[in-house]
C-alpha positions as CSV (number, residue, x, y, z in Angstrom):
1,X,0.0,0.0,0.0
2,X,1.5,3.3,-1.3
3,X,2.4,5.9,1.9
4,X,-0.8,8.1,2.6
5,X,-0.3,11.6,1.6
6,X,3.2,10.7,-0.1
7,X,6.1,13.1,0.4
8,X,7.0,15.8,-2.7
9,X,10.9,16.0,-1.9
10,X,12.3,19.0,-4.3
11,X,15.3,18.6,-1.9
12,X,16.8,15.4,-0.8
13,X,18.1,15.4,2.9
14,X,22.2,15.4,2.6
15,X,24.4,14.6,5.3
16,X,27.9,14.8,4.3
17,X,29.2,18.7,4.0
18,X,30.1,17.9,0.2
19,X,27.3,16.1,-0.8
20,X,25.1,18.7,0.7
21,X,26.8,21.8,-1.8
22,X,26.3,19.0,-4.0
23,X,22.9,18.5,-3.6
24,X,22.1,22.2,-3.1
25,X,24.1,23.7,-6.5
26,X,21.2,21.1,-8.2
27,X,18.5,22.5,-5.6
28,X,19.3,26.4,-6.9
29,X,20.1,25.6,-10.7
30,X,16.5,23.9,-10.5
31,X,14.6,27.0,-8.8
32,X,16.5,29.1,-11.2
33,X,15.5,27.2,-14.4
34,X,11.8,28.1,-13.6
35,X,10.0,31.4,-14.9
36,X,9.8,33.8,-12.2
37,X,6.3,34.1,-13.5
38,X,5.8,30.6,-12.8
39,X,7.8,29.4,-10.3
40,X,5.8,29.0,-6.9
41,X,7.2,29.4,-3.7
42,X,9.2,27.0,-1.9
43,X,7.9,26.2,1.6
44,X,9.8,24.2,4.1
45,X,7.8,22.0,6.6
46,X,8.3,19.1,9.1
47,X,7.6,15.9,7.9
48,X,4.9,15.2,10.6
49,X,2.8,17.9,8.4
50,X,2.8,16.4,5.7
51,X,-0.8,15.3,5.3
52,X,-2.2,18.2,7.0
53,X,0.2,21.0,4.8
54,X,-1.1,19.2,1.8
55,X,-4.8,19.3,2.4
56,X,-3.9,23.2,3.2
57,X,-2.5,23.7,0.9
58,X,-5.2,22.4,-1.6
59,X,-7.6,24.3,0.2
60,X,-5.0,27.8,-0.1
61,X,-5.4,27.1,-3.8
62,X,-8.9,26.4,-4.5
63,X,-9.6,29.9,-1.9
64,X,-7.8,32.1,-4.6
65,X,-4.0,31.5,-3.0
66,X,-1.7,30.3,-5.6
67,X,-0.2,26.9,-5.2
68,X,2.8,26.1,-3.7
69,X,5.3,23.5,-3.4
70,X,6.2,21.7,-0.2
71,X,9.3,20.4,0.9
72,X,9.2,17.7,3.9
73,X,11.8,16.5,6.4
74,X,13.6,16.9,9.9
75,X,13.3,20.1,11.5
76,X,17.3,20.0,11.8
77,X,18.0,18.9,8.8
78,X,15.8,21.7,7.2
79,X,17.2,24.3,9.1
80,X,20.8,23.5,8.0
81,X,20.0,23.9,4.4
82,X,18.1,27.0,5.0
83,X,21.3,27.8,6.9
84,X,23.2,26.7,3.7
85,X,21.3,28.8,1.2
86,X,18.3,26.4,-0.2
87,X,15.8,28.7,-1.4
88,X,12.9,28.2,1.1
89,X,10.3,31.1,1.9
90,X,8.7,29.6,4.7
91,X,9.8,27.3,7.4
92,X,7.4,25.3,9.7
93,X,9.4,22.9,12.2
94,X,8.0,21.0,14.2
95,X,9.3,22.7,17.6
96,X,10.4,26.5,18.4
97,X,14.3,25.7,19.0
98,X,15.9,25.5,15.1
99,X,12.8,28.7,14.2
100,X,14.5,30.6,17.0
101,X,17.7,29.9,15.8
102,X,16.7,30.8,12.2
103,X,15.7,34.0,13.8
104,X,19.0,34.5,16.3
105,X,20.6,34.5,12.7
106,X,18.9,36.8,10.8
107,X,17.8,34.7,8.5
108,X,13.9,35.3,9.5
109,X,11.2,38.4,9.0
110,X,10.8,38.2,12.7
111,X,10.0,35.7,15.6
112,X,6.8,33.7,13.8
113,X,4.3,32.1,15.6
114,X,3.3,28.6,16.4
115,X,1.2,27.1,14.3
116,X,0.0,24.0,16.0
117,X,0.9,21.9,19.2
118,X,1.6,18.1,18.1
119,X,1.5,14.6,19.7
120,X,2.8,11.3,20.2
121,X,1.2,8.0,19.7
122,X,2.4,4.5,20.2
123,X,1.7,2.7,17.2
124,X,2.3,-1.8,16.6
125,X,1.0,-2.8,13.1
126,X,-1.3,-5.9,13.0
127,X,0.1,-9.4,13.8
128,X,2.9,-7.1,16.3
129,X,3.1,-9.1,19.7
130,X,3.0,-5.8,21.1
131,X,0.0,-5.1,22.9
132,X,-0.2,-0.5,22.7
133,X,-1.2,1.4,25.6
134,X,-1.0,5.2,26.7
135,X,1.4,3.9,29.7
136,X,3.8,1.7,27.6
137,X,2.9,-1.1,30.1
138,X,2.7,-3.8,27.4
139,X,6.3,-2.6,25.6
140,X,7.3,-3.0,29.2
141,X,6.1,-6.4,29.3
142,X,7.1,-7.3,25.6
143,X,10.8,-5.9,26.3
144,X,11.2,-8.1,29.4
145,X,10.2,-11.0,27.8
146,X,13.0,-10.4,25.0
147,X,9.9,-10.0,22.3
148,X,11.2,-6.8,20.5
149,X,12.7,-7.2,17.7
150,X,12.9,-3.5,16.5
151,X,10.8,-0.5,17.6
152,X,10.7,2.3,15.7
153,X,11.7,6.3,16.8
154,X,12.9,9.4,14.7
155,X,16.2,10.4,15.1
156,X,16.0,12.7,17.9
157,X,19.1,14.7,16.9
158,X,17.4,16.1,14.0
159,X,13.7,15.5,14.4
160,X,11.6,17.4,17.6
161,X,9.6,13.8,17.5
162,X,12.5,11.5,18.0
163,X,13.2,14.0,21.0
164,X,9.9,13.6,22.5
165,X,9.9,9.9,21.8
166,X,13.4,9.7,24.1
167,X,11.5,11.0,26.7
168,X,8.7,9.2,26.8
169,X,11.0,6.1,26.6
170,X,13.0,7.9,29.5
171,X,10.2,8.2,31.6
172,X,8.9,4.3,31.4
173,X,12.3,3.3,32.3
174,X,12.4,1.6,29.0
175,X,15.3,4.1,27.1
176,X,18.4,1.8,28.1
177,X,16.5,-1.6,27.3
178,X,15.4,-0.9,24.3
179,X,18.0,1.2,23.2
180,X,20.2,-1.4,21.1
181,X,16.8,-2.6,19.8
182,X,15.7,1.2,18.5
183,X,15.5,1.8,14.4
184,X,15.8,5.6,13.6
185,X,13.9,7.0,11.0
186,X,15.8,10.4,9.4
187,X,12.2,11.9,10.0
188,X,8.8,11.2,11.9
189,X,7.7,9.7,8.3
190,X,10.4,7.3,8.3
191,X,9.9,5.9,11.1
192,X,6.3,5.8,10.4
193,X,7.1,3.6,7.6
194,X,9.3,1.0,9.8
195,X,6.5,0.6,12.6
196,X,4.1,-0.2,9.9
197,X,6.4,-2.5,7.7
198,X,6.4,-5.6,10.1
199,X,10.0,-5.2,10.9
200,X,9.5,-3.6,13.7
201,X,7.0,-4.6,16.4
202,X,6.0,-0.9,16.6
203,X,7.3,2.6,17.2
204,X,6.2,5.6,18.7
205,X,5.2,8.5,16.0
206,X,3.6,11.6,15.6
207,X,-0.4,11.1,16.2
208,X,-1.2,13.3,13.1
209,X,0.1,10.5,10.7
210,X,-2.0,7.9,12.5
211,X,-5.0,10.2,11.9
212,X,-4.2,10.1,7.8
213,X,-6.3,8.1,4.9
214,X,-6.1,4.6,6.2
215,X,-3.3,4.8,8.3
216,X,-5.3,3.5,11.3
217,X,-6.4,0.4,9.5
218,X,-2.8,-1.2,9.6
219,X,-2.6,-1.4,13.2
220,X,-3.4,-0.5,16.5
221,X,-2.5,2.8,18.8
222,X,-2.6,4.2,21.6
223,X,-2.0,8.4,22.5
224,X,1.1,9.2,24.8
225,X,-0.1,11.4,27.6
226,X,0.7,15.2,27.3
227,X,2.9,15.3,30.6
228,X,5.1,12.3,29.3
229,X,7.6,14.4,26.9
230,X,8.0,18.3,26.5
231,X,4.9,20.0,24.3
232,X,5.8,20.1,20.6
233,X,5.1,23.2,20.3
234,X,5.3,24.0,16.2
235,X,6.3,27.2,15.0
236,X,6.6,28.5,11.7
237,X,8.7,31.6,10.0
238,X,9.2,33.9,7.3
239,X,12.1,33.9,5.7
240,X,14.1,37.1,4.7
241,X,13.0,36.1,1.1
242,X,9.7,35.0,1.4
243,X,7.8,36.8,-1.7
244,X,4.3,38.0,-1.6
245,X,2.9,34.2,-2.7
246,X,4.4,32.7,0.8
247,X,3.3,36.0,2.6
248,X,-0.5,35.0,1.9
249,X,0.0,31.2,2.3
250,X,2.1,32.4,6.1
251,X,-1.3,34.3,6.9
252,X,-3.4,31.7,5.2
253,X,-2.1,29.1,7.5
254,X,-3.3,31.1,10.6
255,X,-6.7,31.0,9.3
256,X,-10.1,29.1,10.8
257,X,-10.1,27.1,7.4
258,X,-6.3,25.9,8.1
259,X,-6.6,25.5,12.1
260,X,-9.6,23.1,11.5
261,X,-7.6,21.1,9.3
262,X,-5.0,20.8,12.0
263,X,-7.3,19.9,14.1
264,X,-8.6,17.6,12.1
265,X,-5.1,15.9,12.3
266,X,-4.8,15.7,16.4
267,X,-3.1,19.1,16.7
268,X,-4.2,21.8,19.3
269,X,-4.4,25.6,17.8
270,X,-3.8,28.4,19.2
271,X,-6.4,30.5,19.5
């Protein structure tokens, strides 16, 4: 079964320094090669959006916005290209540090706001042994028993989710038992894909991508308490050369219509 609301990557997520020039020269000869008349702006977005920026984003254009072209991945790994010159207008992590330190740079219009607040859920795919609840008693109970396998986190160096998944873990007492057991996804997506694969006997993801078109009906979950891991609080900024098109979709995306697509998702909104 194809991934629900599949990823549109303009920009493929580079690692090693030289690759990454690499990778970007391409990125800029690409955006370049495009009318200006044509060429629609480049937004940025944590891959845990991804269904949810997409149905905005159809929505933006059907209201009279002009369409746009998404970009998905780690929050950290995003904010190093835009720190490297890839030709984003709009950034929308999923946590306030790498915004903030888009901002201490000077690389922003100002501060942003957030967006949306995000969640966890734990997540086993059918015929797992794992049985999911909100407490993580039955990973608990799988672990001791020597029944997993795999179980599936993002990276928490460069993804806000993998973070919050660490302290979830942290707080069950489960981090150093499972830890040479843990598969890390390069984004929230990722490590969608390996909880749901049969690989893994589950994994702990971001409860907006449980929520897509027929996610749910590949497994079982369970939502993480609130309390268990630091909010994800999401916030999104301008660039410094965000053009008018990724001005409106910025406001656009602060909008009733947009907030009850979020919400549609599992996110809370401010108000």
């Amino acid at each position: 079964m194809p991934w629900p609301g599949s990823l549109r990557l303009a920009y493929r997520v580079v690692t090693d320094p030289m690759r990454r020039s690499i990778a970007l020269v391409f990125f800029w000869i690409a955006c370049v090669a495009t009318a200006p008349a044509q060429r629609a702006p480049v937004i940025a977005a944590a891959a845990n959006v991804n269904v949810a920026l997409a149905e905005i984003a159809d929505r933006f254009a059907r209201d009279g916005g002009s369409r746009v072209e998404l970009v998905f991945g780690a929050s950290g790994a995003l904010t190093r290209q835009i720190r490297d010159g890839a030709p984003f207008e709009l950034f929308l992590s999923a946590d306030e540090e790498f915004p903030n330190q888009l901002t201490a740079a000077g690389l922003t219009r100002d501060a942003g706001v957030v967006y949306a607040v995000g969640r966890l859920a734990v997540f086993a795919p059918k015929g797992s042994p794992l049985v999911v609840d909100e407490r993580l008693e039955g990973l608990a109970r799988l672990a001791k028993a020597g029944g997993v396998t795999r179980f599936a986190i993002a990276n928490p160096d460069v993804a806000p989710y993998g973070k919050a998944a660490e302290a979830v873990l942290r707080k069950r007492g489960l981090w150093d038992t499972l830890r040479d057991h843990l598969v890390f996804g390069d984004t929230i997506t990722e490590a969608a894909q390996f909880a749901t694969t049969g690989n893994a006997v589950g994994g702990l993801i971001a409860y907006s991508l449980v929520l897509a078109p027929g996610f749910d009906e590949r497994g079982a979950h369970a939502v993480i308490p609130d309390a268990d891991y630091p909010p994800l609080r999401q916030r999104m900024v301008l660039l410094k050369r965000a053009g008018p098109a990724a001005t409106r979709f910025y406001a656009y995306l602060q909008s009733v219509s947009a907030r009850e697509i979020f919400r549609k998702y599992g996110y809370a909104v401010p108000q």
